[in-house]
C-alpha positions in Angstrom: 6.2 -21.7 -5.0 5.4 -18.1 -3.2 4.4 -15.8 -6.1 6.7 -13.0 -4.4 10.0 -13.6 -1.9 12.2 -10.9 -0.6 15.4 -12.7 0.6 17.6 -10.7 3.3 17.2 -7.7 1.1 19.4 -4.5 2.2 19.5 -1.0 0.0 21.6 1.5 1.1 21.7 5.3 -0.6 24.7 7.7 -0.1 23.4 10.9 0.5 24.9 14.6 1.0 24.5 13.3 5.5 25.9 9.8 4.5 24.8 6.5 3.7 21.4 6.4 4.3 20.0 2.5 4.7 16.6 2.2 3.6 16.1 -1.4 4.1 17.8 -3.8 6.5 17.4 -7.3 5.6 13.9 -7.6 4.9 12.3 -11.1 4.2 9.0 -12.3 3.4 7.0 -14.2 0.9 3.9 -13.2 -0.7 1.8 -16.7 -1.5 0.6 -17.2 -4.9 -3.4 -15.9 -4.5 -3.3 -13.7 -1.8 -4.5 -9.9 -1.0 -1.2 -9.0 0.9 -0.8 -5.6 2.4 2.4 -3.4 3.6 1.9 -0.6 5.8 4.1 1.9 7.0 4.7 5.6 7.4 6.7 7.5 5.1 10.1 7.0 4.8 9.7 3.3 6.3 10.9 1.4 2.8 7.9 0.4 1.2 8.7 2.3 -2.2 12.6 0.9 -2.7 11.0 -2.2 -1.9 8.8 -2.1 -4.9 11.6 -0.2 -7.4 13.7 -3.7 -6.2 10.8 -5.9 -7.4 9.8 -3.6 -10.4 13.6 -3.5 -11.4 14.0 0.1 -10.9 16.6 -0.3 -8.8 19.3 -3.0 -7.5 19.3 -4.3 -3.6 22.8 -3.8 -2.4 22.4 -7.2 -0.9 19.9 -10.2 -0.8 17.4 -11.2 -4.0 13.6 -11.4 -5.0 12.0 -13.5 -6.6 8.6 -13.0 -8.9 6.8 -16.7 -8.9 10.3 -18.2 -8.8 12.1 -16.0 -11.4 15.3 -13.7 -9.8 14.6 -10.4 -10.8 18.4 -9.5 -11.7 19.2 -13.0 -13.3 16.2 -13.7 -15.1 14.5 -10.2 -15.3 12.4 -11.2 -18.4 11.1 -13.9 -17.0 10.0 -12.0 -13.8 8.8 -8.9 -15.6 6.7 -10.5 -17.4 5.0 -11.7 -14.5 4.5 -8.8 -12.7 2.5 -5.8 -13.0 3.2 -2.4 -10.9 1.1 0.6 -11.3 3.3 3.0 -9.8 2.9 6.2 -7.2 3.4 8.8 -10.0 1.2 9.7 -12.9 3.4 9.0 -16.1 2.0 9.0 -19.2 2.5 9.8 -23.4 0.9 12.7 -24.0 0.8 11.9 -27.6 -1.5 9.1 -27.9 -5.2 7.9 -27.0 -6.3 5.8 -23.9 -6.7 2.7 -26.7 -3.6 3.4 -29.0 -1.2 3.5 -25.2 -2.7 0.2 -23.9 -2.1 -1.3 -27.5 1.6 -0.2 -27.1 2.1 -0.9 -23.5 1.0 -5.0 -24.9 3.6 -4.8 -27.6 6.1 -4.5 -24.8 5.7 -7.5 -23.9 5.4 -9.1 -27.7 1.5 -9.4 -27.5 -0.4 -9.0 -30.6 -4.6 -9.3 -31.0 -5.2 -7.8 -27.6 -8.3 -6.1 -28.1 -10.6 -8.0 -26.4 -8.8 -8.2 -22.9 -8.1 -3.9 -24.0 -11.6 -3.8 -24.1 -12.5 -5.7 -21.2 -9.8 -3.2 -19.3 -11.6 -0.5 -20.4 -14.7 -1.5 -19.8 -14.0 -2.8 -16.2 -12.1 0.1 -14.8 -14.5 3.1 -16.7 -12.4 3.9 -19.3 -14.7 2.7 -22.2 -16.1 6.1 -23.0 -12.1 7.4 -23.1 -10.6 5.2 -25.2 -10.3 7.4 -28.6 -9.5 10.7 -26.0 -5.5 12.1 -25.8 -3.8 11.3 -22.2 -3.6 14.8 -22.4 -7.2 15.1 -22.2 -7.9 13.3 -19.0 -8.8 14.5 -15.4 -6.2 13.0 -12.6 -8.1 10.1 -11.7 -8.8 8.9 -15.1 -5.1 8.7 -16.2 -4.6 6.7 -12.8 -7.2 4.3 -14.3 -5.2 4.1 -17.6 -2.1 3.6 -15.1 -3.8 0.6 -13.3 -4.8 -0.6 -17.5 -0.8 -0.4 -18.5 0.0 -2.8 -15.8 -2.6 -5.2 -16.5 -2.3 -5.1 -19.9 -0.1 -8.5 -20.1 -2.1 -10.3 -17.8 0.5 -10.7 -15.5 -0.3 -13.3 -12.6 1.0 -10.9 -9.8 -0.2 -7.1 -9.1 1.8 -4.5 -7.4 -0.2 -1.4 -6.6 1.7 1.3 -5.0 -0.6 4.0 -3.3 -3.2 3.7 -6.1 -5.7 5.5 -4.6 -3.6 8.4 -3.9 -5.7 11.9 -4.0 -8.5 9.9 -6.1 -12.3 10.2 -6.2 -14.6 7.4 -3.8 -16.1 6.5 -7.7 -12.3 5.5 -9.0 -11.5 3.6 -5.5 -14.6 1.8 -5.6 -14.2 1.1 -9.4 -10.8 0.1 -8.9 -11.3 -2.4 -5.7 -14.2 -4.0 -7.6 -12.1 -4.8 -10.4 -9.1 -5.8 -8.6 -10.9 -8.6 -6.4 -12.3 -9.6 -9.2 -9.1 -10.9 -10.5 -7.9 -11.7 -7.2 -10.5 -14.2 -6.9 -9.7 -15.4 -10.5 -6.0 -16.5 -8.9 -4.4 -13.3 -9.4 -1.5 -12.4 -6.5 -2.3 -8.6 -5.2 0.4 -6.6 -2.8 -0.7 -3.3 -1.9 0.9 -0.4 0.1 -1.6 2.2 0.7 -1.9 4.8 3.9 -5.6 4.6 3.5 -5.8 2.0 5.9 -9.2 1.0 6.2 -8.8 0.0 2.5 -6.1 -2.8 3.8 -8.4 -3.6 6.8 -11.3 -4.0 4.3 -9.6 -6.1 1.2 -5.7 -7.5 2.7 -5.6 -11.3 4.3 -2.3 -10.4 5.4 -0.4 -7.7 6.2 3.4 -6.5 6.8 4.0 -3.4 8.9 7.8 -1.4 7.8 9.4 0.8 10.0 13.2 2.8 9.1 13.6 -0.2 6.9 12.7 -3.1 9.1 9.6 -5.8 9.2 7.9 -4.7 12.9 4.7 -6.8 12.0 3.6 -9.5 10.3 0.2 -11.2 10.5 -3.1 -12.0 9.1 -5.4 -8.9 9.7 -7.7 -10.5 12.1 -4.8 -11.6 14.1 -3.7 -7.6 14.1 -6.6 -6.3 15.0 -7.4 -8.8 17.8 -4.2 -7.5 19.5 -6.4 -3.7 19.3 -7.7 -2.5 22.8 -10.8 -3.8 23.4 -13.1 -1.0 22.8 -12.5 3.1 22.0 -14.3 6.3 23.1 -15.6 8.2 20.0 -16.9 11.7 19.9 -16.4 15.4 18.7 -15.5 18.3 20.1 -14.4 21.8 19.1 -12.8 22.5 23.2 -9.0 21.8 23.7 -8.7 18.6 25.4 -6.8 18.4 29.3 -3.4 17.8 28.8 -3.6 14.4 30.6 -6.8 13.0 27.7 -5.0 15.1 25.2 -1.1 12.6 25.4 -3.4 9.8 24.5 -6.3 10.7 22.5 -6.4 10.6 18.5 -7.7 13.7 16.9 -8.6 14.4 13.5 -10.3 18.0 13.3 -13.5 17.4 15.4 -13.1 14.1 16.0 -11.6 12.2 19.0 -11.0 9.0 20.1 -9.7 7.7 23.4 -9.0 4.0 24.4 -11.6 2.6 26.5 -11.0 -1.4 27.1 -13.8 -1.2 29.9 -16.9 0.2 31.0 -15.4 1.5 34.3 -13.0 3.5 31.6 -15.4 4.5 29.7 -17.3 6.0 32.5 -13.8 8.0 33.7 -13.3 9.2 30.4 -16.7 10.9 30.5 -16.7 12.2 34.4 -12.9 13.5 33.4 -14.9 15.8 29.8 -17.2 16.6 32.4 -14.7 17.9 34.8 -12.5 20.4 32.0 -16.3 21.6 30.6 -16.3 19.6 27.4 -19.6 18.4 26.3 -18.8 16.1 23.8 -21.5 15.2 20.8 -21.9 11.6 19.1 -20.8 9.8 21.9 -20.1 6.5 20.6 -17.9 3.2 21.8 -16.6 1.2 19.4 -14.2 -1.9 18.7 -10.5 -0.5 17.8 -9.5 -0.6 14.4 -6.4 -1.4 11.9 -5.4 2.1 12.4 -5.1 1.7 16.3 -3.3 -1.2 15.8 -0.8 0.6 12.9 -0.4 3.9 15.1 0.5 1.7 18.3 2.7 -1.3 16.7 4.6 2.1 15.2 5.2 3.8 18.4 6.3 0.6 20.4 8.0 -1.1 18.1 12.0 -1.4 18.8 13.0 -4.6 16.6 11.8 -6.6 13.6 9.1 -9.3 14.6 9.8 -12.5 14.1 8.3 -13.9 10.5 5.7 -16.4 11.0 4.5 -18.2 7.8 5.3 -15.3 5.1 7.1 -12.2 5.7 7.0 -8.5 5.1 8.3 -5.2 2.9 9.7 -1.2 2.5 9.0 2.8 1.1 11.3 5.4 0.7 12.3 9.4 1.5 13.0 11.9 -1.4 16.6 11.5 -1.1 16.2 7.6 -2.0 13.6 8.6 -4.9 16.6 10.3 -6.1 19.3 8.2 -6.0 17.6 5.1 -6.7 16.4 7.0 -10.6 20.1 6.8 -11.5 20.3 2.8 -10.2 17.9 0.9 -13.2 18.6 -3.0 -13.4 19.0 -4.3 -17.1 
């Protein structure tokens, strides 16, 4: 039994321009155990995805299924198995760390929860925060409490949507820590995330969303094998030539150009050479998951086919909201 399966799942929004189709029959199972990731820029699906799998929202065609359990027909059943720390900080601004975590368990009828509340606490740097109001906390630490709420029940599969969103390196590290740890104690983790080194680093698999349709599925050593070979590395503060410029990848200072050979390599240079550039920290290195992201997204046309397990979705403000005013039971 795959602890998450999307099923031909299609969501459509009317908007003020039309209907607006956000996903278009995606399908794909999660297995029960793995560290899956989906990718994709926004607008791709990835968030109605999740509202579909959270409940949030109904698919306008297709089902899901949470470690067997329909999440229409047997929503209980399936929400109690899942936990989703969402995009958005939401929180009660009129209790403490502790008192909200022993609320959040009585949701789902738990009683005597302390120890695995303190163990949360402990585990994701909360301990010194537990008597403190929500109202109290920085950003990052009521994300923590966030990432708590939805562990709370101990539920066997994790959804975490962007968690490290605008967070401190202390908080991603002390979440990722955390988080494998249960993964390697059997828990299911899906993650969408635009930090993508963070899916290169911690996902066995990953699904790539683009306009609502699965463009890649693979393990992430199978992605990144697909990479060129080797990329040109260095910064700069000189406008690149207009011919280095179409293909490079420039963030402020830095630039990188793909090199798959020496010969290239050497081109690159004499071509720098030619427009006056002298470029510092020369380096060539192997491609990585973000080459691979940044050219499956430009040349992909069609879904890829699914090979063992499939893919997922994220959505545009106009889906945010119409999808508030669509909540399953």
């Amino acid at each position: 039994m795959s602890a998450v399966s999307f099923h031909h799942v299609f969501k459509s929004f009317a908007t003020p321009r039309g209907e607006l189709q956000a996903l278009k029959g995606v399908s794909f199972q999660v297995e029960q155990g793995e560290f899956f990731g989906l990718l994709g820029p926004n607008g791709a699906g990835k968030t109605t995805l999740i509202s579909i799998l959270a409940g949030l929202t109904r698919a306008s065609s297709g089902s899901v299924e949470v470690l067997g359990s329909d999440v229409q027909r047997d929503y209980q059943a399936a929400r109690r198995r899942l936990g989703v720390v969402p995009q958005e900080l939401v929180f009660d601004p009129f209790f403490s760390v502790r008192e909200t975590l022993r609320i959040q368990s009585g949701y789902f009828g738990i009683k005597n929860n302390g120890a695995w509340i303190d163990e949360l606490l402990e585990g994701l740097g909360l301990a010194d925060k537990a008597g403190a109001n929500m109202r109290q906390l920085s950003g990052g630490m009521k994300r923590r409490v966030l990432v708590a709420q939805a562990l709370v029940h101990q539920p066997p599969v994790i959804v975490l949507d962007e968690p490290t969103a605008g967070v401190d390196v202390e908080l991603r590290q002390t979440l990722w820590r955390f988080v494998s740890k249960l993964n390697k104690q059997g828990s299911t983790v899906l993650l969408t995330t635009h930090y993508l080194e963070e899916a290169e680093a911690l996902c066995g698999r990953i699904a790539m969303l683009k306009q609502g349709e699965v463009v890649a599925l693979e393990r992430t050593s199978e992605l990144l094998r697909r990479a060129a070979a080797n990329v040109l590395r260095f910064k700069t503060d000189e406008t690149l030539p207009p011919d280095l410029a179409e293909i490079a990848r420039t963030t402020g200072r830095f630039v990188q150009l793909p090199a798959p050979t020496a010969a290239e390599v050497e081109r690159l240079l004499a071509r720098l050479r030619e427009a006056g550039i002298a470029p510092e920290d020369i380096e060539v290195s192997k491609a990585d998951l973000e080459d691979v992201f940044l050219d499956v997204m430009a040349n992909s046309h069609k879904p890829a086919p699914s090979p063992q397990a499939p893919p997922a979705v994220d959505d545009t403000t106009a889906e945010k909201t119409a999808a508030s005013s669509e909540v399953a039971p």
